[in-house]
Backbone as CSV, one residue per row, in Angstrom:
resi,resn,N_x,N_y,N_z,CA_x,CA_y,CA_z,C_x,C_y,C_z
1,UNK,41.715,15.221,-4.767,40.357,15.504,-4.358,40.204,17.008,-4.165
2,UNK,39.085,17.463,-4.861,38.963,19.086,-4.485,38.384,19.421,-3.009
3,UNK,38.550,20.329,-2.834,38.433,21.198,-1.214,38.035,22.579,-1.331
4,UNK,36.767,22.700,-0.932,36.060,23.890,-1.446,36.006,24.696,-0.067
5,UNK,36.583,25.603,-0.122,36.006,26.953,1.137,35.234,27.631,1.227
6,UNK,35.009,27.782,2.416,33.304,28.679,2.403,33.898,30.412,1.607
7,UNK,33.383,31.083,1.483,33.708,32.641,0.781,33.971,33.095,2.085
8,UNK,35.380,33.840,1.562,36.017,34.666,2.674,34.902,35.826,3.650
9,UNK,34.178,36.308,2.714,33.088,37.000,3.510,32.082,36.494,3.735
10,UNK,32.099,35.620,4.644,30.522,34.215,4.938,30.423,34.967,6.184
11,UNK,31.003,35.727,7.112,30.310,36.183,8.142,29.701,35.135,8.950
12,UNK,28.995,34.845,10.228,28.678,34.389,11.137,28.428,33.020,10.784
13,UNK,29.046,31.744,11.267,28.771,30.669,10.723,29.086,30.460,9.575
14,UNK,30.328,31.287,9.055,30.678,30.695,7.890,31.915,29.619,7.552
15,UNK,31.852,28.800,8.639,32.653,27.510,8.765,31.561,26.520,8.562
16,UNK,30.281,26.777,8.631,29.300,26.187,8.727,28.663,25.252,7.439
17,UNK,29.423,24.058,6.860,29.183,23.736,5.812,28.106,23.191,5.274
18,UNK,26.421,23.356,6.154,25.677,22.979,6.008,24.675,24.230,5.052
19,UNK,25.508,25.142,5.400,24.981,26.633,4.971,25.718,26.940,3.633
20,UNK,25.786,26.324,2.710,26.468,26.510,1.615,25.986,25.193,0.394
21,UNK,26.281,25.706,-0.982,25.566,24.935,-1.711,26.826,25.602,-3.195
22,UNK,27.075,24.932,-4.142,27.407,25.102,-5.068,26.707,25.430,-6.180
23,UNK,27.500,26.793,-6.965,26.483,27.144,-8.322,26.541,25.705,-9.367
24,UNK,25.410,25.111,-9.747,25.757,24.291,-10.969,26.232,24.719,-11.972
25,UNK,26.067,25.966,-12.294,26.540,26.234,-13.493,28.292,26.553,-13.625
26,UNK,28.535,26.842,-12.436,30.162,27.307,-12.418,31.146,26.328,-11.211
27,UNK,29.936,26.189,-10.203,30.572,25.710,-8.966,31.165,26.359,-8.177
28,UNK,30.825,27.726,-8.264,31.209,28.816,-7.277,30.313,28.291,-5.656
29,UNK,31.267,28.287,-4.680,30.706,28.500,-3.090,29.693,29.206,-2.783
30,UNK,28.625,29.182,-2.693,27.818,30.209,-2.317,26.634,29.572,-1.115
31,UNK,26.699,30.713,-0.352,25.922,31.075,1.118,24.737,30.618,0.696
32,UNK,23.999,29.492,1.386,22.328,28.765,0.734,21.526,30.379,1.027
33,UNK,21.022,31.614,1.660,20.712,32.612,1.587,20.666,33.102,0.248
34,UNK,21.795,33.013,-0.360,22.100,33.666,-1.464,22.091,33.021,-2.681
35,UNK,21.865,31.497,-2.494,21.547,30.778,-3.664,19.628,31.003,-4.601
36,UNK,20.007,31.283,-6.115,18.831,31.094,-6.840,18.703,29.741,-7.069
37,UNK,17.642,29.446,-7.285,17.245,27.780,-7.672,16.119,27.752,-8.632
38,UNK,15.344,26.663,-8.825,14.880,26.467,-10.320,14.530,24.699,-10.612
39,UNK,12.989,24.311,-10.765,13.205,23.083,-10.701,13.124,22.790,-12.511
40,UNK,13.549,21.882,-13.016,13.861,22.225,-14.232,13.396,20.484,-15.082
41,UNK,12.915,20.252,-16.200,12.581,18.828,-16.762,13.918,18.379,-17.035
42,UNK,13.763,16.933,-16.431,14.984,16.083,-16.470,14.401,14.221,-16.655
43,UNK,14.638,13.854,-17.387,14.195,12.644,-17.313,15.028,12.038,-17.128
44,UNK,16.419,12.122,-16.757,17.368,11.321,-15.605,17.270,11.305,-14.096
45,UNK,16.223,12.413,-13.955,15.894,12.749,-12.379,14.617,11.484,-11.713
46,UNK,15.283,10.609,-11.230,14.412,9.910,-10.136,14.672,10.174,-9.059
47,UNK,13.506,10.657,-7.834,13.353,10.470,-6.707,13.593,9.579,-5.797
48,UNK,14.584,9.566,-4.923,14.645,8.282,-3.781,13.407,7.812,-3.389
49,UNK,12.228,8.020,-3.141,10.767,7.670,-2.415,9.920,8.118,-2.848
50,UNK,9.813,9.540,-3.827,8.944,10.229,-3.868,8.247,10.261,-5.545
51,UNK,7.603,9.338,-6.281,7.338,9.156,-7.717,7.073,10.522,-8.253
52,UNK,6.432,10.971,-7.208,5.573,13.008,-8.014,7.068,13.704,-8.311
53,UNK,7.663,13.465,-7.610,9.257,14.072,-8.033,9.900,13.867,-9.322
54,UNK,9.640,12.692,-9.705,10.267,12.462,-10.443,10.293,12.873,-11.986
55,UNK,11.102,13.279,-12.602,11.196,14.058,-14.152,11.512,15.166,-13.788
56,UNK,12.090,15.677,-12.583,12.499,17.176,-12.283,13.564,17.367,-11.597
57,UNK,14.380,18.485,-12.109,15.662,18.217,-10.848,16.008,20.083,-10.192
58,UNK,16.025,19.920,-9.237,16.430,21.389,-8.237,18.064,21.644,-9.030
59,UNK,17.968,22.531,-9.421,19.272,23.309,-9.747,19.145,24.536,-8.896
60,UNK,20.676,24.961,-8.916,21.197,25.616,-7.840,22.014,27.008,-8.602
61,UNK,22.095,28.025,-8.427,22.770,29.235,-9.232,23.365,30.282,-8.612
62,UNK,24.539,30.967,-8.835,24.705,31.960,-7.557,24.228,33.239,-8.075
63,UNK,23.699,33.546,-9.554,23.319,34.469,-9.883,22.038,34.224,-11.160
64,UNK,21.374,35.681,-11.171,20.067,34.944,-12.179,20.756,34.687,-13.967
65,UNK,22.077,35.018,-14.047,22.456,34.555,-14.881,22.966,33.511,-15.341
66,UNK,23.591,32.828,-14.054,23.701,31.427,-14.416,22.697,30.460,-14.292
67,UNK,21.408,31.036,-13.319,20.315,30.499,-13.372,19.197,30.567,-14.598
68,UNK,19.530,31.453,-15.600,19.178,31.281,-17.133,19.636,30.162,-18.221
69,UNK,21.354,29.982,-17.573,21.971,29.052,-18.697,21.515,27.780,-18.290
70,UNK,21.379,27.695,-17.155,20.840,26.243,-16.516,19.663,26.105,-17.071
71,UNK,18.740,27.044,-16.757,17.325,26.222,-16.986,17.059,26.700,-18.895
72,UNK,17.774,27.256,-19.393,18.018,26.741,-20.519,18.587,25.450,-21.038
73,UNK,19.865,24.700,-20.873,20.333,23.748,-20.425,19.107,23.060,-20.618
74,UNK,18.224,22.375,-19.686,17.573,21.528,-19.607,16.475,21.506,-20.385
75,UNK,16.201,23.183,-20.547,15.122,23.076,-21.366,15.221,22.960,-22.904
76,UNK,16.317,22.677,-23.364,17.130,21.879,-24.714,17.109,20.618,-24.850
77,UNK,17.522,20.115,-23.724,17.857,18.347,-23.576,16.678,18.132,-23.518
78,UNK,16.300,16.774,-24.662,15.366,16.203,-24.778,14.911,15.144,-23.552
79,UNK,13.513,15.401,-23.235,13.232,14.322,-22.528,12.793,12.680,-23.184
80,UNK,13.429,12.017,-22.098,13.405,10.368,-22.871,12.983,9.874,-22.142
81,UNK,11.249,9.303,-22.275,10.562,8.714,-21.547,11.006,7.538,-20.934
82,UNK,11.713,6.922,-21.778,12.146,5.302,-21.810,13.151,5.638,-20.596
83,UNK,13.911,6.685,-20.713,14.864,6.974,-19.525,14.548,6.848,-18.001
84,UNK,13.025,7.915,-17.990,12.528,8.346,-16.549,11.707,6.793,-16.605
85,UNK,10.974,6.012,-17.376,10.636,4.292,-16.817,11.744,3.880,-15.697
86,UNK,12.918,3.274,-16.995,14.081,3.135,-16.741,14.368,3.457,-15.621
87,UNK,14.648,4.638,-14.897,15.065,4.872,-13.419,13.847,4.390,-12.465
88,UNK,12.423,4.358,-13.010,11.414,3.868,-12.179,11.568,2.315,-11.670
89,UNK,12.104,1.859,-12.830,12.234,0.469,-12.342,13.086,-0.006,-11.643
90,UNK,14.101,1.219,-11.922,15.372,0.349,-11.284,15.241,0.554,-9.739
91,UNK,14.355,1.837,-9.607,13.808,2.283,-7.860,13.354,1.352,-7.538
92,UNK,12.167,1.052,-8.327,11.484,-0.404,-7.772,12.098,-1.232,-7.411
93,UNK,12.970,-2.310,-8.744,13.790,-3.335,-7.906,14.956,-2.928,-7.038
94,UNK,15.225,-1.917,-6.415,16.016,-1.802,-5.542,15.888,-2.570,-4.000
95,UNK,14.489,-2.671,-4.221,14.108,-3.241,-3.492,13.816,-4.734,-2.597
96,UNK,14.517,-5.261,-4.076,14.446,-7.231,-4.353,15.632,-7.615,-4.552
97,UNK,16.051,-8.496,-4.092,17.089,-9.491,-4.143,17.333,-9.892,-5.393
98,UNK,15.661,-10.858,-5.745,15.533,-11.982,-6.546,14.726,-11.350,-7.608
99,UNK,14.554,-12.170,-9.037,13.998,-11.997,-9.961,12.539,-11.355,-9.379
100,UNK,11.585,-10.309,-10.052,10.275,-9.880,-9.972,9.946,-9.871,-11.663
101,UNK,8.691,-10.416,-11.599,7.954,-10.407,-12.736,7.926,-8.724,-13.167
102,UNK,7.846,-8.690,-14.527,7.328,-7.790,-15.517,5.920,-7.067,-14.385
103,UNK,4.883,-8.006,-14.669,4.012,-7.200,-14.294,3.679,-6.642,-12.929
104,UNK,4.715,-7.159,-11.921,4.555,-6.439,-10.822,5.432,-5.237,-10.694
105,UNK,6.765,-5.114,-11.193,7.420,-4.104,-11.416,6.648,-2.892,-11.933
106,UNK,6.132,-3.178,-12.802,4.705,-2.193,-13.362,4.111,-1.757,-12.274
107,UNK,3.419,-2.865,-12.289,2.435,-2.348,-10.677,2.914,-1.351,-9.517
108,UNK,4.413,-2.326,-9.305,4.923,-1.026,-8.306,5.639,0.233,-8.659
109,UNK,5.766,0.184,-9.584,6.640,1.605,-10.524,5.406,2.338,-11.361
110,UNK,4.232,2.409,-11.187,3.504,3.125,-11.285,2.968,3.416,-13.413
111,UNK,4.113,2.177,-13.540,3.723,1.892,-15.086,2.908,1.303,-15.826
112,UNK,2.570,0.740,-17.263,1.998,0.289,-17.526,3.301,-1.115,-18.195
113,UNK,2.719,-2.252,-18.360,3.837,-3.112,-18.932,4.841,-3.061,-19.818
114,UNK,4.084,-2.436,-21.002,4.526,-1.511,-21.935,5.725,-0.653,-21.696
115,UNK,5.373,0.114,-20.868,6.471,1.224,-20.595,7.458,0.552,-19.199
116,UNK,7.193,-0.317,-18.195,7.948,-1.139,-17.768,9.099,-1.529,-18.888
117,UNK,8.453,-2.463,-19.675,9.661,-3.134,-20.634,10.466,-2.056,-21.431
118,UNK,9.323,-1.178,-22.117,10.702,-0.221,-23.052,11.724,0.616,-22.021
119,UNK,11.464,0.702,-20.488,12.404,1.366,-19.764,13.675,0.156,-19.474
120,UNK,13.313,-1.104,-19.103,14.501,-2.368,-18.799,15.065,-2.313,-20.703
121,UNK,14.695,-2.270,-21.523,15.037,-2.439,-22.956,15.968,-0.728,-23.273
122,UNK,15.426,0.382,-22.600,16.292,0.911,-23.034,17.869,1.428,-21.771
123,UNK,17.101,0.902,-20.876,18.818,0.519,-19.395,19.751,-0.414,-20.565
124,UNK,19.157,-1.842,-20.828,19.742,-2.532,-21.001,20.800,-2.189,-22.397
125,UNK,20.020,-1.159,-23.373,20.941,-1.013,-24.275,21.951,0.119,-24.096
126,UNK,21.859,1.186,-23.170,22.556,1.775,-22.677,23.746,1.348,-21.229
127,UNK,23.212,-0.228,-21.121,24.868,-1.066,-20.610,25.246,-1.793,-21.648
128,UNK,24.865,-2.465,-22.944,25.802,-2.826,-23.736,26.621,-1.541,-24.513
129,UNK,25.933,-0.290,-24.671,26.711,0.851,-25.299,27.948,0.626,-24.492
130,UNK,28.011,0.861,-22.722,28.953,1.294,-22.119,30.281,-0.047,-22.378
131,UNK,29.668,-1.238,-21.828,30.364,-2.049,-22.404,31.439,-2.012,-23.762
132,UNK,30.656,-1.902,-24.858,31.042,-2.080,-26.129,32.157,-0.817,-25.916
133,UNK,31.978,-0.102,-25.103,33.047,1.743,-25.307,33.970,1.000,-24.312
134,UNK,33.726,0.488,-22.996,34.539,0.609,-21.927,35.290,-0.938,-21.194
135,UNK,34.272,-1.850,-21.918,34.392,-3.131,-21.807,33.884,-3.525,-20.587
136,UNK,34.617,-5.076,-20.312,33.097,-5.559,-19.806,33.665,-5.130,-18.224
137,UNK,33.242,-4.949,-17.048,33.935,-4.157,-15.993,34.148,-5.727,-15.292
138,UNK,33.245,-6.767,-15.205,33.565,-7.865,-14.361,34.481,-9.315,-15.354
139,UNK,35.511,-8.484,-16.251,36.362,-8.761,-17.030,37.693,-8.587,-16.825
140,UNK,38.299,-9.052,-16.018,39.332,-7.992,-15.865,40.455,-8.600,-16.677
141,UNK,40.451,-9.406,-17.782,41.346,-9.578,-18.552,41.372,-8.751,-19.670
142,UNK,39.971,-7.555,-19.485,40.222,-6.732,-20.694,39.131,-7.291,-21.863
143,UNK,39.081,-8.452,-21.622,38.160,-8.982,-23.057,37.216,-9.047,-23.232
């Protein structure tokens, strides 16, 4: 397991691990003071509660140069609608035990049915991918 130290020159409260944040781009330690940031398009980014959040993710940089490669980075990777559904729904049913209809999942994930289903259609083919690569995980004979 890695074990990250605050920077030898953190000065006052620099045991203080609430005051520190990692560069994404390198993972250098750096003092939240001294961190650049950047909210950047991500259509893997869902919000715990918050739907307006969602399709965006806070990146973190210790300099404006790694804060270029980042929000370059993202601004390459294609966004996949079916993706950001996809995490909408799965927020939604996080919420249920039991089976929920199509059209209320919609309703509460802020979709239309349409885009409800192509987001469960494209989860679902991105767990048989993993499967088919990694097998089945509640398999444990391997097969």
């Amino acid at each position: 397991m890695e074990h990250y130290e605050p920077p030898a020159d953190g000065g006052p409260g620099a045991h203080d691990a609430a005051r520190y944040d990692l560069c994404d781009h390198c993972g250098q330690v750096v003092l939240d003071v001294e961190l650049l940031g950047a909210l950047v398009p991500d259509s893997s980014a869902v919000h715990a509660f918050d739907p307006g959040l969602d399709g965006r993710r806070a990146v973190t940089a210790c300099s404006p140069e790694h804060l270029a490669v980042l929000i370059d980075r993202y601004r390459n990777r294609p966004f996949v609608h079916e993706e950001q559904w996809a995490g909408k729904v799965c927020r939604t049913l996080s919420d249920y035990d039991e089976p929920v209809p199509l059209a209320l999942v919609a309703a509460l994930s802020g979709l239309s049915e349409h885009q409800a289903q192509r987001g469960v259609d494209w989860h679902n083919a991105r767990a048989r991918e993993w499967r088919a690569r990694y097998g089945d995980p509640g398999n444990d004979a391997g097969e």
